[in-house]
N, C-alpha and C positions, 0 to 999 in steps of 0.2 A: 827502060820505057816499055811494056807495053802495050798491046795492040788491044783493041778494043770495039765493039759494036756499037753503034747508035741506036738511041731507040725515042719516038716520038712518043711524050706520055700520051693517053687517052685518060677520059675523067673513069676516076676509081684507079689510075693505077699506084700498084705500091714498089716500096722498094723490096721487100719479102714475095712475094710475085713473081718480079723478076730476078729474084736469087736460086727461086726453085726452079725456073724456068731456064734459067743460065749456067745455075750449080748441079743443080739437084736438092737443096733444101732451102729452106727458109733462110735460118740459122746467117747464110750469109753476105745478109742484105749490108751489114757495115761494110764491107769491102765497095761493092756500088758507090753509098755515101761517101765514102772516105775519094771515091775516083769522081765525085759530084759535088765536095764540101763548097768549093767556089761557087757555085750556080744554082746549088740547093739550102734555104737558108735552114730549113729544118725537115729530116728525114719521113718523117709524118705528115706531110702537107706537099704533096706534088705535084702541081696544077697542070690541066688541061695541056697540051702545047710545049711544054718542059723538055728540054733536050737534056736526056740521060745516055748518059757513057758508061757500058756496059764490059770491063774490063776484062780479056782472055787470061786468065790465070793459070801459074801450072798445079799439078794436079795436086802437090800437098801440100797446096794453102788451101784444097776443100776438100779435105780428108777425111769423110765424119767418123772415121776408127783412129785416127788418131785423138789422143787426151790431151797432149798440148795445144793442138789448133782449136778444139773445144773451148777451151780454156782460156788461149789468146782472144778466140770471139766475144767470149761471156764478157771479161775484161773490157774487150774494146764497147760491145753493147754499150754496159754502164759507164764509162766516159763519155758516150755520144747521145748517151739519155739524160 
């Protein structure tokens, strides 16, 4: 399990947003989703008011030199698109 930040959406916010602002990139915004899939029906529409759970991960699951977690992302993207 775990630990994790709360975050109240405001209007405009996204999930790539808060992955650069949580991670350091875009890139990993399915990690978010995937800790929001119950509460978020779809990653691209996150309304006003939305309570998102902003997941502390360790560090090389957001590795961006490594080519496998690249790779695992690209992957998981297209699954969740």
């Amino acid at each position: 399990v775990f630990d994790y930040d709360i975050v109240t959406a405001k209007k405009g916010t996204r999930l790539a947003r808060l992955a650069d602002e949580y991670y350091g990139s875009h890139m990993f915004w399915p990690y978010i989703y995937l800790a929001n899939k119950n509460y978020l029906a779809n990653p691209n529409n996150i309304e006003e008011g939305d309570i998102i759970h902003i997941p502390t991960l360790p560090e090389y699951l957001i590795n961006t030199s490594d080519t496998d977690v690249l790779k695992f992302l690209e992957e998981l993207e297209q699954d969740l698109l």
